[in-house]
MIKOLMAR-481546 format. One record per residue (C-alpha): residue in one letter; residue number from 1; x, y, z. Coordinates in Angstrom, 3 decimals. Example, Ala and Ser with C-alpha at 12.3 -4.5 7.8 and 13.67 -1.06 7.14 Angstrom:
! residues 2
r, k, X, Y, Z
A, 1, 12.300, -4.500, 7.800
S, 2, 13.670, -1.060, 7.140
END
This chain:
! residues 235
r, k, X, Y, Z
X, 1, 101.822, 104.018, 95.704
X, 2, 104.049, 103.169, 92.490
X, 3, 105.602, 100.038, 93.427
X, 4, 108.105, 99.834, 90.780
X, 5, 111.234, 99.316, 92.438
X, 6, 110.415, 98.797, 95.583
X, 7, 111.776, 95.944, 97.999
X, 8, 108.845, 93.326, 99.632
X, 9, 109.026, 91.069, 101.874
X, 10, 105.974, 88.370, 102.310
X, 11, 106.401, 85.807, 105.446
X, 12, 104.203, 83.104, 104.093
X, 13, 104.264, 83.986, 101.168
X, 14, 105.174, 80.440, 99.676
X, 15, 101.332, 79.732, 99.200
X, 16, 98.025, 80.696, 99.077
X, 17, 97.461, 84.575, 99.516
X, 18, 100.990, 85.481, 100.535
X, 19, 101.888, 83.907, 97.077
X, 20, 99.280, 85.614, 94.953
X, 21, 100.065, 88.721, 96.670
X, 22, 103.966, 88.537, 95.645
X, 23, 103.283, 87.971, 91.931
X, 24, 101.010, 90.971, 91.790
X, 25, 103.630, 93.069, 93.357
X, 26, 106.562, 91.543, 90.938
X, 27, 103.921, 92.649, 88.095
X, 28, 103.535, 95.932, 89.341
X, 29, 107.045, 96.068, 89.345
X, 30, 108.467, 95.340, 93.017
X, 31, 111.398, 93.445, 94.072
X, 32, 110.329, 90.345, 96.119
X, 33, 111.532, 88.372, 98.559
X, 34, 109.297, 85.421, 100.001
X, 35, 110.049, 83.220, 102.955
X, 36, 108.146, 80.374, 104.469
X, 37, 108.672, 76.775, 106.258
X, 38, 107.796, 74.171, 103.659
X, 39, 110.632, 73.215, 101.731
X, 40, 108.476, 71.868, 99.161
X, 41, 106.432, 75.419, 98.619
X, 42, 109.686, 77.233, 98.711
X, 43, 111.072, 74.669, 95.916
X, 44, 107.910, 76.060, 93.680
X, 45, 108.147, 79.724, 94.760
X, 46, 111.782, 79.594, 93.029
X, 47, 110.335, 77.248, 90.271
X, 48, 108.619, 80.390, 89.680
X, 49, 111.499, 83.003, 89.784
X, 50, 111.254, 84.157, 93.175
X, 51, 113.892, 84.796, 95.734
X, 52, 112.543, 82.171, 98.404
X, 53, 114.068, 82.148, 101.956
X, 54, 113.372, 79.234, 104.784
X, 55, 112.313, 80.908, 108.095
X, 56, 109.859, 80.511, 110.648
X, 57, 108.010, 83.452, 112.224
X, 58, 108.547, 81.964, 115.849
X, 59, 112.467, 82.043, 115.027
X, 60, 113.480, 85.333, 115.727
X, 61, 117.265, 84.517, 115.042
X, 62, 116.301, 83.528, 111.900
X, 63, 113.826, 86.650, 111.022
X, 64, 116.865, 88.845, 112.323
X, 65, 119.557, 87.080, 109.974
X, 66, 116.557, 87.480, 107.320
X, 67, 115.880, 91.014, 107.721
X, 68, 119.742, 92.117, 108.080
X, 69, 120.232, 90.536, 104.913
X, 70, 117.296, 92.192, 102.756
X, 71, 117.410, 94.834, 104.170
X, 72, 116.347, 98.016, 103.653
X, 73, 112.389, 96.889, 103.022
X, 74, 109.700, 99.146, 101.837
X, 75, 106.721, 97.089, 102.043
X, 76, 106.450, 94.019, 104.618
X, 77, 103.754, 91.547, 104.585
X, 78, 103.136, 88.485, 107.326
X, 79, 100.382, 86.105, 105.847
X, 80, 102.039, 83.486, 108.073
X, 81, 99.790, 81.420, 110.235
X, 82, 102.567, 80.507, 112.825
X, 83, 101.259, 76.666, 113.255
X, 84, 97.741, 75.105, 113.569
X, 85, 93.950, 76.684, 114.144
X, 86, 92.027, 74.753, 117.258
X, 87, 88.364, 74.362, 115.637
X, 88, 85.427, 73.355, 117.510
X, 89, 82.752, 74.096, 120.477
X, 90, 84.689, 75.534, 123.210
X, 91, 84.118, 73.921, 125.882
X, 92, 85.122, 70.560, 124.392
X, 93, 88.018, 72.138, 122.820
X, 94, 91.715, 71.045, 124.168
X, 95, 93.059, 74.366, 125.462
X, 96, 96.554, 73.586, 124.412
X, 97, 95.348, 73.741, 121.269
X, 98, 93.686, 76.764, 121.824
X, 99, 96.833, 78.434, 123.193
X, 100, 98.137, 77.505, 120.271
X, 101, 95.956, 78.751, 117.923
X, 102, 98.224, 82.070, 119.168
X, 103, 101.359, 81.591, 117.552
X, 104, 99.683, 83.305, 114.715
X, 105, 99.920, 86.395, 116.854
X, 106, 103.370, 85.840, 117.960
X, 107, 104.940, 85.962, 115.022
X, 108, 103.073, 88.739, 113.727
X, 109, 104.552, 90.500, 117.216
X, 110, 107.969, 89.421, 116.330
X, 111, 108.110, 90.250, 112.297
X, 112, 107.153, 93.341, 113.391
X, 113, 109.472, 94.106, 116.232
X, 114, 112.080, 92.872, 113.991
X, 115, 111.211, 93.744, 110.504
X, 116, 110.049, 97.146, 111.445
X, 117, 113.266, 99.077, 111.766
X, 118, 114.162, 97.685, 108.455
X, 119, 111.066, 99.623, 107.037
X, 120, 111.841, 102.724, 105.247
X, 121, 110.074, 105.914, 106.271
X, 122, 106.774, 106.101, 104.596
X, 123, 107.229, 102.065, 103.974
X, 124, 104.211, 99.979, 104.679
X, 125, 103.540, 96.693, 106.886
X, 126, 100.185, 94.884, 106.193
X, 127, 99.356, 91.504, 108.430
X, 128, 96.408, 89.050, 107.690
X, 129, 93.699, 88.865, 109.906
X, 130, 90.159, 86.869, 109.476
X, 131, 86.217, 87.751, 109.216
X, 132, 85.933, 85.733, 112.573
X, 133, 87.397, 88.723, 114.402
X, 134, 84.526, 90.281, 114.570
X, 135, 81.563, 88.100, 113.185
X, 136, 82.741, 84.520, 114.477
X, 137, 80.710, 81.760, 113.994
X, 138, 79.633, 78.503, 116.219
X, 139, 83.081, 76.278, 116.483
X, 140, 85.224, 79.078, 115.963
X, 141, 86.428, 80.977, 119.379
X, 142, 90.017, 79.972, 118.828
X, 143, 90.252, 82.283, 115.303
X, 144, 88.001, 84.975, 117.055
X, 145, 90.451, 85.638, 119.821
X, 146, 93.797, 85.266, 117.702
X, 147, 92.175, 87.780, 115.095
X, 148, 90.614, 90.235, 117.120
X, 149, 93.940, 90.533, 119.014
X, 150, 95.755, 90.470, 115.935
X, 151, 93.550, 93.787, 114.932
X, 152, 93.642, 95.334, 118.315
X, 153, 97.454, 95.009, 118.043
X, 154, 97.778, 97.221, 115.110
X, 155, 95.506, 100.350, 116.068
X, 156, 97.937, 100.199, 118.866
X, 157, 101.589, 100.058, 117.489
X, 158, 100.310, 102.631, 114.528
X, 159, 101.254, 105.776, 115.946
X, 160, 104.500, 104.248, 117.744
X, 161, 105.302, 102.798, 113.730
X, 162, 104.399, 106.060, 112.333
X, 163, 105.789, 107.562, 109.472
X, 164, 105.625, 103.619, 108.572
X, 165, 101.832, 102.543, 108.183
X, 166, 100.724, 99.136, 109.410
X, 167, 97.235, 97.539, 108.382
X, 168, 95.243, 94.757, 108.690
X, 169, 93.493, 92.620, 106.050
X, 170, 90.955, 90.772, 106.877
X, 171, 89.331, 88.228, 104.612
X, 172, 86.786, 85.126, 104.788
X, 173, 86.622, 82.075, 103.421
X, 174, 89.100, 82.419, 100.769
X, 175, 89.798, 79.227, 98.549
X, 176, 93.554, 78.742, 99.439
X, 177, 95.421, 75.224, 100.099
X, 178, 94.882, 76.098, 104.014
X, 179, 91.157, 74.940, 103.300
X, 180, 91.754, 71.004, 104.265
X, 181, 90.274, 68.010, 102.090
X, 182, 89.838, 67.786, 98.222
X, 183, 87.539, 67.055, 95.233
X, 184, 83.515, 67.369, 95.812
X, 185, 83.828, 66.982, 99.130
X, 186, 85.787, 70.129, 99.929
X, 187, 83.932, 71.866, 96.955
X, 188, 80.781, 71.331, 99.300
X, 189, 82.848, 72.654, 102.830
X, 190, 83.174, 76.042, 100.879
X, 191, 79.352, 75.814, 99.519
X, 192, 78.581, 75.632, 102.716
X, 193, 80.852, 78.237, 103.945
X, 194, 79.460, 80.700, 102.063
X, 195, 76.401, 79.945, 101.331
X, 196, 74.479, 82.877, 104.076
X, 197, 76.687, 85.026, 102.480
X, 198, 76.029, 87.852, 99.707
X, 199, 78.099, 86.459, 97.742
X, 200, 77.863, 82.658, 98.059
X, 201, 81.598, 81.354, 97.003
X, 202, 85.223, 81.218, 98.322
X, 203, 87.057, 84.269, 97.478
X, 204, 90.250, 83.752, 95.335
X, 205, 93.837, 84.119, 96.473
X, 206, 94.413, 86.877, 93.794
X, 207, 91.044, 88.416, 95.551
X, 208, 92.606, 88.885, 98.792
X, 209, 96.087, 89.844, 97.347
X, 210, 94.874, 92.596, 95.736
X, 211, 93.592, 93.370, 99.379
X, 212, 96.976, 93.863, 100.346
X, 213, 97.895, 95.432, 97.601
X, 214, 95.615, 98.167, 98.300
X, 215, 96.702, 98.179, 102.104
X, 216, 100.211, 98.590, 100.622
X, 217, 99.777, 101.470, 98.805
X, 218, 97.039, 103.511, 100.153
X, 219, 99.615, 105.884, 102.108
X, 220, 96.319, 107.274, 103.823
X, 221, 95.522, 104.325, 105.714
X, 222, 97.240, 103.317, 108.975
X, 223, 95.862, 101.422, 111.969
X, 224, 92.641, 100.005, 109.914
X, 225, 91.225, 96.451, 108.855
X, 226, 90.096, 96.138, 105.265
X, 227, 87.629, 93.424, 104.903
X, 228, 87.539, 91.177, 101.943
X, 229, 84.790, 88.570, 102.717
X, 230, 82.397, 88.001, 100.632
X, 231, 80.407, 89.931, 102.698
X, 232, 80.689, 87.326, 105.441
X, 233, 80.305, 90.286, 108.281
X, 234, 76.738, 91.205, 106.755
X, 235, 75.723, 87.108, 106.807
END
């Protein structure tokens, strides 16, 4: 796809990938429009020239107004979390917390409902997913469940979305301000990470973007998760 001209829309796109992921599409020529919670990331995102919109992805007043007003949209892109990630061995892990780990999906379920119909035809939707979908590791049940239903959830709304295409990226430990902690200290958290892996780093930001940037604009691809994991799912 030649994404000059076209309208994007990133939810969470403020930060980390959903950031990275709207400068590569303003290079390649798109109109973008980010929205996010933090006040403070939206403050930079128009620091750095971008149309930045306060919303929450559990507000679906506020995704309605946002959508009415942008719209139409040809390419639509949730990297939104939704709230915190319950961590830990399961059985000692507070299940409110791991209910909670959920509003990830829920506002994926609800920019979609609502963003959707502001797609055009042959307009894309791509959502962020994670390698513990399907290769989850000790302490991490919470992100396995939210993921893998986040993935089951496309393959089945891509034929009702169709002519619009909706995919899934999926990456792995990616080097983004969502990883907690700084200095040497978080330096060795991602060693550690990654270290069983292939390819024994953190991915970049711009990494996964381009991810979704591929999603985006492969107009043969609908109902699929593209990993980009360091080969995490091999480890």
């Amino acid at each position: 796809m030649n994404f000059k001209g076209k309208r994007a829309v990133i939810l969470g796109g403020t930060s980390g990938m959903g950031l990275a992921a709207a400068k590569q599409l303003r290079d390649a020529g798109a109109s973008v429009v980010v929205a996010g919670r933090s006040e403070q990331n939206l403050e930079n995102a128009r620091t750095s020239g971008f149309d930045a919109r306060q919303v929450d992805v559990l507000d679906r007043d506020g995704l309605a107004n946002l959508f009415a007003d942008v719209a139409p949209v040809d390419l639509l892109v949730s990297a939104a979390t939704g709230g915190g990630r319950a961590l830990g061995p399961f059985l000692e892990m507070d299940l409110d917390a791991y209910q909670g780990s959920f509003r990830k999906l829920w506002g994926y379920t609800n920019v979609v409902q609502i963003g959707a119909p502001h797609v055009t035809d042959g307009g894309s939707i791509v959502l962020v997913s994670g390698a513990p979908a399907r290769r989850p590791r000790a302490g991490q049940s919470a992100l396995a469940s939210v993921g893998g239903a986040v993935e089951a959830f496309v393959r089945a709304v891509a034929p009702e979305l169709a002519p619009i295409r909706i995919n899934v990226v999926s990456p792995g430990v990616i080097d983004t301000p969502l990883i907690p902690g700084d200095g040497e200290k978080r330096n060795e958290m991602l060693r550690q990470a990654t270290a069983k892996n292939p390819i024994t780093r953190a991915g970049t930001a711009d990494e996964a973007a381009a991810a979704i940037l591929f999603a985006l604009g492969n107009t043969f691809a609908t109902g699929t998760t593209i990993d980009v994991d360091g080969g995490w799912l091999l480890s």
